[in-house]
mmCIF file of the C-alpha atoms, coordinates in Angstrom:
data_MODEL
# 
_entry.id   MODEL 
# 
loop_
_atom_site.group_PDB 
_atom_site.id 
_atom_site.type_symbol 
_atom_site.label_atom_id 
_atom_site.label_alt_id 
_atom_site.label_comp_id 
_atom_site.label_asym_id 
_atom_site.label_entity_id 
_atom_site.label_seq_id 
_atom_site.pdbx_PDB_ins_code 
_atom_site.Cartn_x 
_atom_site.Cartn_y 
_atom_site.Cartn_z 
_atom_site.occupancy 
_atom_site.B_iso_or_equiv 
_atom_site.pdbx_formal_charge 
_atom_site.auth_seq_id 
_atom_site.auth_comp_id 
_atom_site.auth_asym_id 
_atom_site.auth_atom_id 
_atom_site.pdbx_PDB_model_num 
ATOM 1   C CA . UNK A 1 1   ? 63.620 -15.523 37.510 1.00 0.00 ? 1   UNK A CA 1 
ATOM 2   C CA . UNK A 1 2   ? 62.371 -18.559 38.695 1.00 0.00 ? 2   UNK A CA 1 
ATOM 3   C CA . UNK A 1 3   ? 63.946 -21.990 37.069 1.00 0.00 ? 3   UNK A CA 1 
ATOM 4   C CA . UNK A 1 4   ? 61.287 -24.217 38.730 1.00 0.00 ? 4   UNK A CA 1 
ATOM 5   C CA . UNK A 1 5   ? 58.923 -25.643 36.157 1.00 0.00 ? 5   UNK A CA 1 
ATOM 6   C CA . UNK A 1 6   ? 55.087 -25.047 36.530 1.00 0.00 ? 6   UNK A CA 1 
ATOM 7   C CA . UNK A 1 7   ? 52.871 -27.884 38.377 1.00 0.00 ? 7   UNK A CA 1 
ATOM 8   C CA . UNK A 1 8   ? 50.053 -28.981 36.209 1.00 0.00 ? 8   UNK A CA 1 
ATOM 9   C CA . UNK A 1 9   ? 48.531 -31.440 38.443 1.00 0.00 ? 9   UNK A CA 1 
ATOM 10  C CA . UNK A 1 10  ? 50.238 -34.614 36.384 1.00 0.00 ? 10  UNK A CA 1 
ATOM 11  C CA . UNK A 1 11  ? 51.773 -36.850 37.993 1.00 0.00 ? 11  UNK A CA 1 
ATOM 12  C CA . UNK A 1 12  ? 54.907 -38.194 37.208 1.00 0.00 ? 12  UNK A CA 1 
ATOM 13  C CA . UNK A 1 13  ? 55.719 -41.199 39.455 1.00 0.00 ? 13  UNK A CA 1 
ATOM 14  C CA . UNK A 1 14  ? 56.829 -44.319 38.903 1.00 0.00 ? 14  UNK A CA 1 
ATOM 15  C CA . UNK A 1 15  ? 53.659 -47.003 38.606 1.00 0.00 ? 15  UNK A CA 1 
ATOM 16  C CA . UNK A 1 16  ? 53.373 -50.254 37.509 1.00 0.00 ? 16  UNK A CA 1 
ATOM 17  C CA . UNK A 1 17  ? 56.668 -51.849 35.838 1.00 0.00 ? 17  UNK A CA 1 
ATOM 18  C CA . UNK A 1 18  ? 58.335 -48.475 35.532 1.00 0.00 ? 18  UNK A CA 1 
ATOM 19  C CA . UNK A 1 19  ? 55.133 -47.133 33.935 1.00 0.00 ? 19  UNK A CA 1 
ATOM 20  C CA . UNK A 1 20  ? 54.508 -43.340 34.554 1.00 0.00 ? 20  UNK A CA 1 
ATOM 21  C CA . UNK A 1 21  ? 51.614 -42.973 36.702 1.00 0.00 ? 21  UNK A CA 1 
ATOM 22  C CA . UNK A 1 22  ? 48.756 -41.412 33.944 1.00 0.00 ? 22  UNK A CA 1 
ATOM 23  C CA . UNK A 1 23  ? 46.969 -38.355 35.678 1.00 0.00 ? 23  UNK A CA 1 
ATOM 24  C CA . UNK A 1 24  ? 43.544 -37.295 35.806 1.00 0.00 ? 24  UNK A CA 1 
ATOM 25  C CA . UNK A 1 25  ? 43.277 -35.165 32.705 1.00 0.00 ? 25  UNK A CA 1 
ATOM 26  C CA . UNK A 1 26  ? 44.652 -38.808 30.807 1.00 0.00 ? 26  UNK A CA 1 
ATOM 27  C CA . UNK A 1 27  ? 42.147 -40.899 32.383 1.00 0.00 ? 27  UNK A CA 1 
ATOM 28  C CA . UNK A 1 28  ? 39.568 -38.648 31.797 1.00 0.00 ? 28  UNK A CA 1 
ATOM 29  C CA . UNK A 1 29  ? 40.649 -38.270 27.893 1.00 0.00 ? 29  UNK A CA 1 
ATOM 30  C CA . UNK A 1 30  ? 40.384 -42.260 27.796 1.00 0.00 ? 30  UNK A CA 1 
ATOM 31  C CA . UNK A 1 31  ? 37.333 -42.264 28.853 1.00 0.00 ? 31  UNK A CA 1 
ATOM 32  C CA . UNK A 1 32  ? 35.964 -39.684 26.051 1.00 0.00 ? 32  UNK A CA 1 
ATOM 33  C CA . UNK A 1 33  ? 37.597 -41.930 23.537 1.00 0.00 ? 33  UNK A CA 1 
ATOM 34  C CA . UNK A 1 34  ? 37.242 -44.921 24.635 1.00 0.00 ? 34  UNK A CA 1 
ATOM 35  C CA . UNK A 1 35  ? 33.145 -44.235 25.261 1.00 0.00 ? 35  UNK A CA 1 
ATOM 36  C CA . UNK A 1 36  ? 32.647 -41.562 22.697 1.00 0.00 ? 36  UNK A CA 1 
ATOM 37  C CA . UNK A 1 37  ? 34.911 -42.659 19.437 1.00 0.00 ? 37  UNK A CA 1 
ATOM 38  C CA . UNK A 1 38  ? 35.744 -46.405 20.398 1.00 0.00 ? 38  UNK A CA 1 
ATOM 39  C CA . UNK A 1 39  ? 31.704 -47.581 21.284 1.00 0.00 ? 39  UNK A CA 1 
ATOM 40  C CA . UNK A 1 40  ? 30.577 -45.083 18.153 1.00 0.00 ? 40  UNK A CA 1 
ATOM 41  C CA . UNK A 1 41  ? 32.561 -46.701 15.928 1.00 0.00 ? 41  UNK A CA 1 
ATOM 42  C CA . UNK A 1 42  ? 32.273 -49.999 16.932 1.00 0.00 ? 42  UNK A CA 1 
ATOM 43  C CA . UNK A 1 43  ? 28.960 -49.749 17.192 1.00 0.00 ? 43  UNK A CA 1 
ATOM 44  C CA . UNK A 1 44  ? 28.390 -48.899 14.113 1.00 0.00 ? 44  UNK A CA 1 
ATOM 45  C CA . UNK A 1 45  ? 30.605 -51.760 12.737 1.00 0.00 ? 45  UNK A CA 1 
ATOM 46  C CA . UNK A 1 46  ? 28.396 -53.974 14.493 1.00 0.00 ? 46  UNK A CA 1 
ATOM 47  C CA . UNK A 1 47  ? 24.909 -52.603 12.781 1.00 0.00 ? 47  UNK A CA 1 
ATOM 48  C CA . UNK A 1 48  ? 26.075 -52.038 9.446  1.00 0.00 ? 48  UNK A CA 1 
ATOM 49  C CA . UNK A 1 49  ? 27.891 -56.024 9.414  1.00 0.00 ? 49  UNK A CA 1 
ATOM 50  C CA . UNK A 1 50  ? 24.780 -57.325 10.661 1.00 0.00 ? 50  UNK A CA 1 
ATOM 51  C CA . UNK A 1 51  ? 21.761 -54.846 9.818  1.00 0.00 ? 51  UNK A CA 1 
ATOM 52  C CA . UNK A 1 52  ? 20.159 -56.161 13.228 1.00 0.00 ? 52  UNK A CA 1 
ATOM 53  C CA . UNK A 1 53  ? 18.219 -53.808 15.614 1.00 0.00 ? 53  UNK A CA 1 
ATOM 54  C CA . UNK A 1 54  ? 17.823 -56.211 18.335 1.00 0.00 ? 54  UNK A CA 1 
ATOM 55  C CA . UNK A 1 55  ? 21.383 -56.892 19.222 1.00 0.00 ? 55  UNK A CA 1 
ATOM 56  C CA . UNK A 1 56  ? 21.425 -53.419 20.402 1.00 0.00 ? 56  UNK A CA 1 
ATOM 57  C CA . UNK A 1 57  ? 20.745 -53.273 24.066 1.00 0.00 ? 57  UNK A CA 1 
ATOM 58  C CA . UNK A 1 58  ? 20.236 -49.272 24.548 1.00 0.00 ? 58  UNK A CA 1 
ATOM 59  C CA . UNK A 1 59  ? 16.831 -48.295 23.570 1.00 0.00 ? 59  UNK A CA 1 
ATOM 60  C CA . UNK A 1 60  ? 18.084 -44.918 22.562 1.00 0.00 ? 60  UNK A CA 1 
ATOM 61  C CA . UNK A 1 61  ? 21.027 -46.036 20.581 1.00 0.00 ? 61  UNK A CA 1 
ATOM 62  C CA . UNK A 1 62  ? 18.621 -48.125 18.616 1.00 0.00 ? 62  UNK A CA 1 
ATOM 63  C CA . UNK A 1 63  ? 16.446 -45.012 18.598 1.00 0.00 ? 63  UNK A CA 1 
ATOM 64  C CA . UNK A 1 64  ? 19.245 -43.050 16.477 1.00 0.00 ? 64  UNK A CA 1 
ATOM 65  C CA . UNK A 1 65  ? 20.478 -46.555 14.494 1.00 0.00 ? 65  UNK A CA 1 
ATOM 66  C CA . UNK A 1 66  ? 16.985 -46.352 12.986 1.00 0.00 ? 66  UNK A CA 1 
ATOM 67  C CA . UNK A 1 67  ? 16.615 -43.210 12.688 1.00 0.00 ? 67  UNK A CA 1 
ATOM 68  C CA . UNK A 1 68  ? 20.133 -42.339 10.841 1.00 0.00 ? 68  UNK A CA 1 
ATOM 69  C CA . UNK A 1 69  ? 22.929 -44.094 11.730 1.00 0.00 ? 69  UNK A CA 1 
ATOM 70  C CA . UNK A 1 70  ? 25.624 -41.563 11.130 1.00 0.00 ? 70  UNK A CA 1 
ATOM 71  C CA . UNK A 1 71  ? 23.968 -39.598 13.880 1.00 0.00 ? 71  UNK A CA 1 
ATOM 72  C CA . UNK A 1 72  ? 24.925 -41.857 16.421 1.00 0.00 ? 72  UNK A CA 1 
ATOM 73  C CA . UNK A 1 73  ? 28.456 -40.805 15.814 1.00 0.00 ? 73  UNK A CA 1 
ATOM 74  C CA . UNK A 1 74  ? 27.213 -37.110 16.763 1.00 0.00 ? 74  UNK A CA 1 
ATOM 75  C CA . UNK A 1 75  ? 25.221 -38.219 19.357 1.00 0.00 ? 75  UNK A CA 1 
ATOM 76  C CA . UNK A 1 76  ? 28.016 -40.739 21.282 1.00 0.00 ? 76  UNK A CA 1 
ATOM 77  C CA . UNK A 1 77  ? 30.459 -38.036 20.574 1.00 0.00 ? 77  UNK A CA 1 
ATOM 78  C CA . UNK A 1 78  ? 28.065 -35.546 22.187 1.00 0.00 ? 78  UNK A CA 1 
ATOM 79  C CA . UNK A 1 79  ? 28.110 -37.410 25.553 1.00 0.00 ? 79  UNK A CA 1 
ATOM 80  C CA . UNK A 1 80  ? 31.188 -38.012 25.685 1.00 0.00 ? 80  UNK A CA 1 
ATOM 81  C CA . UNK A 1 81  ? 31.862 -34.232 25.965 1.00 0.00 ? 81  UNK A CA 1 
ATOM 82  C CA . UNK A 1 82  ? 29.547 -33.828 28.105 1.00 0.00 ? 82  UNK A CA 1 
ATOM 83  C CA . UNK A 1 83  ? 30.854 -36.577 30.405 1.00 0.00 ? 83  UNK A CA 1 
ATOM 84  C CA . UNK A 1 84  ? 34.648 -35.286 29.772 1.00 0.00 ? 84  UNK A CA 1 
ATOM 85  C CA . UNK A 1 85  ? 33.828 -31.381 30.843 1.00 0.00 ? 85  UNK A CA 1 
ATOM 86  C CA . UNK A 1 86  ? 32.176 -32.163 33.686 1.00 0.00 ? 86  UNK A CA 1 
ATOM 87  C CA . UNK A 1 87  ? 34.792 -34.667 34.958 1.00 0.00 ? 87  UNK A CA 1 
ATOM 88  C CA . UNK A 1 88  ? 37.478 -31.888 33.974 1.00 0.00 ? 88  UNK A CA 1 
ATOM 89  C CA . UNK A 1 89  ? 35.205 -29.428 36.056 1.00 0.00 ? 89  UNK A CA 1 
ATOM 90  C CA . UNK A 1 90  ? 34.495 -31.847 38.869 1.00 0.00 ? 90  UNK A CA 1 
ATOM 91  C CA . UNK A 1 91  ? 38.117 -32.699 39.530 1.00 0.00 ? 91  UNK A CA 1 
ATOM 92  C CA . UNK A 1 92  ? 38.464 -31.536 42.880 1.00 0.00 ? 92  UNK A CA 1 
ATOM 93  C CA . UNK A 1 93  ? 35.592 -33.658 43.702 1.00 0.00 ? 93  UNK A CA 1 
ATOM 94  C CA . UNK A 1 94  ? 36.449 -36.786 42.002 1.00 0.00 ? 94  UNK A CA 1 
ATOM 95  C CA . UNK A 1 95  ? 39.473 -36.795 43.639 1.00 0.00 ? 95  UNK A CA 1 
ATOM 96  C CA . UNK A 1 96  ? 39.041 -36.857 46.849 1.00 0.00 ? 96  UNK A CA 1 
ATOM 97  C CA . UNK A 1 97  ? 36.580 -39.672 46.370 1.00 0.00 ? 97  UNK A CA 1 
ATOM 98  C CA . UNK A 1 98  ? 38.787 -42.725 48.096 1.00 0.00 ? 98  UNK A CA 1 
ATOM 99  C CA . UNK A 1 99  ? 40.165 -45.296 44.970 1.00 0.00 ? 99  UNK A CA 1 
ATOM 100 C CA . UNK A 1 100 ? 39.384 -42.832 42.495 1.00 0.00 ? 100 UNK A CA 1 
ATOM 101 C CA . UNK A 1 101 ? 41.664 -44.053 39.929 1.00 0.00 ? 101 UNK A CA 1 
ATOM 102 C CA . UNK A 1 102 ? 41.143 -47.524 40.583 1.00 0.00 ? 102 UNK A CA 1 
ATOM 103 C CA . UNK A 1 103 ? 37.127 -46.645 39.822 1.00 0.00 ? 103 UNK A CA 1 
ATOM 104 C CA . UNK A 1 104 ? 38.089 -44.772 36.491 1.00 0.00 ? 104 UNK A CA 1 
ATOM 105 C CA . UNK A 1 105 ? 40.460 -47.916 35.477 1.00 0.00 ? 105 UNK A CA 1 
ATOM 106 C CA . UNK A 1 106 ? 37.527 -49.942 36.081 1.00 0.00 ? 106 UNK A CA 1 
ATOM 107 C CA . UNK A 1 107 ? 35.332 -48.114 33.723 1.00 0.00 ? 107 UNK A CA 1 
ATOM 108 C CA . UNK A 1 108 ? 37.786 -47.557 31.115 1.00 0.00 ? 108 UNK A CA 1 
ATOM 109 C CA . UNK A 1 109 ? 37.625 -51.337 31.133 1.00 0.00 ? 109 UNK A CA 1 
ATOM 110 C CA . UNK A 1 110 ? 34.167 -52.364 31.208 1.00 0.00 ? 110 UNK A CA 1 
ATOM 111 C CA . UNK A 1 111 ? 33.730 -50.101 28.074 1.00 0.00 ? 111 UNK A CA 1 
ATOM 112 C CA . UNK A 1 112 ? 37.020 -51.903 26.383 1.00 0.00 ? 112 UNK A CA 1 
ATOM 113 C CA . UNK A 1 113 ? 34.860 -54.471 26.697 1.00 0.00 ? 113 UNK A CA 1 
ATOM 114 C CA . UNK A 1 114 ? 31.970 -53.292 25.377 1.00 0.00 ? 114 UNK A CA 1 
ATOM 115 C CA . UNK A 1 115 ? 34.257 -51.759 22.613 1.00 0.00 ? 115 UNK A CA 1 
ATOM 116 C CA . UNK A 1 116 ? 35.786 -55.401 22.147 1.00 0.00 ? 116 UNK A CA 1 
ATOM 117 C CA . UNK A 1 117 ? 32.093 -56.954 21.963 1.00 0.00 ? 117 UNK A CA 1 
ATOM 118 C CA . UNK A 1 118 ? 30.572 -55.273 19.443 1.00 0.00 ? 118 UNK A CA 1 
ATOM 119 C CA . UNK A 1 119 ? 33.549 -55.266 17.124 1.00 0.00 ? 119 UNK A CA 1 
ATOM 120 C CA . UNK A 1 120 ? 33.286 -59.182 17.595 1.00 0.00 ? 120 UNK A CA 1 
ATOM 121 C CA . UNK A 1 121 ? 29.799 -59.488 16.691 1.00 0.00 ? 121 UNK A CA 1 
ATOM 122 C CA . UNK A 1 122 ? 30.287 -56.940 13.798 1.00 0.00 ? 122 UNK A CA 1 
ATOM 123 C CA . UNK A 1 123 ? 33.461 -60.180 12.386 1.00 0.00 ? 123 UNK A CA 1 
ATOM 124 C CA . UNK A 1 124 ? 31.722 -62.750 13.286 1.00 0.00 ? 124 UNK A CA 1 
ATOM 125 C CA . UNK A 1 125 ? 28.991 -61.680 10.621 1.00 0.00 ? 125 UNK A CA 1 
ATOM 126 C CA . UNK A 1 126 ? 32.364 -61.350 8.169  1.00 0.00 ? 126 UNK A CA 1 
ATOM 127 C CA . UNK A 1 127 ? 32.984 -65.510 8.794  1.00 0.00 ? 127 UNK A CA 1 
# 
């Protein structure tokens, strides 16, 4: 009987301030939420508070906005799953790719900004 406990690939080591160090399948969940749910919903914040096409930049996005606007929940949701299985799938790959973590940190943040945006053009209408 072995008392060892399984390895699952997380890491547990100290990071930043004492911070555990968040492993791939973490970063990878982020992403999914942060680009599936976080730029849905904001998103749609944005378009209902203002009712304006044009400040939408992606021409499919605006696509679905017109079309139905609840879709684009489905649809954002849709590639984030997408996105999230095939980085699950691809792990081996990613990570052998040199500053891999530093790259997924980095897109985690441009789309906390893009999450942060459109939530501040959706209040801004509200003022």
């Amino acid at each position: 009987m072995s008392t060892s406990s399984p390895d699952f690939g997380v890491e547990f080591g100290l990071g930043f301030l004492g911070a555990r160090e968040l492993g791939y399948a973490e970063l990878v969940f982020a992403q999914m939420f942060v680009w599936g749910i976080g730029d849905a919903v904001s998103t749609l914040l944005a378009f209902s508070l203002t009712g304006d096409l044009s400040l939408e930049a992606n021409p499919i996005v605006r696509a679905v906005l017109l079309h139905d606007p609840l879709l684009l929940l489905v649809f954002k949701g849709a590639v984030a799953a997408v996105v999230g299985i095939t980085l699950i799938e691809c792990r081996d790959v990613v990570m052998r790719v040199p500053l891999w973590r530093s790259w997924m940190f980095v897109v985690l943040g441009l789309g906390s900004a893009v999450v942060a945006s459109n939530f501040y053009v959706g209040f801004a209408m509200l003022v």
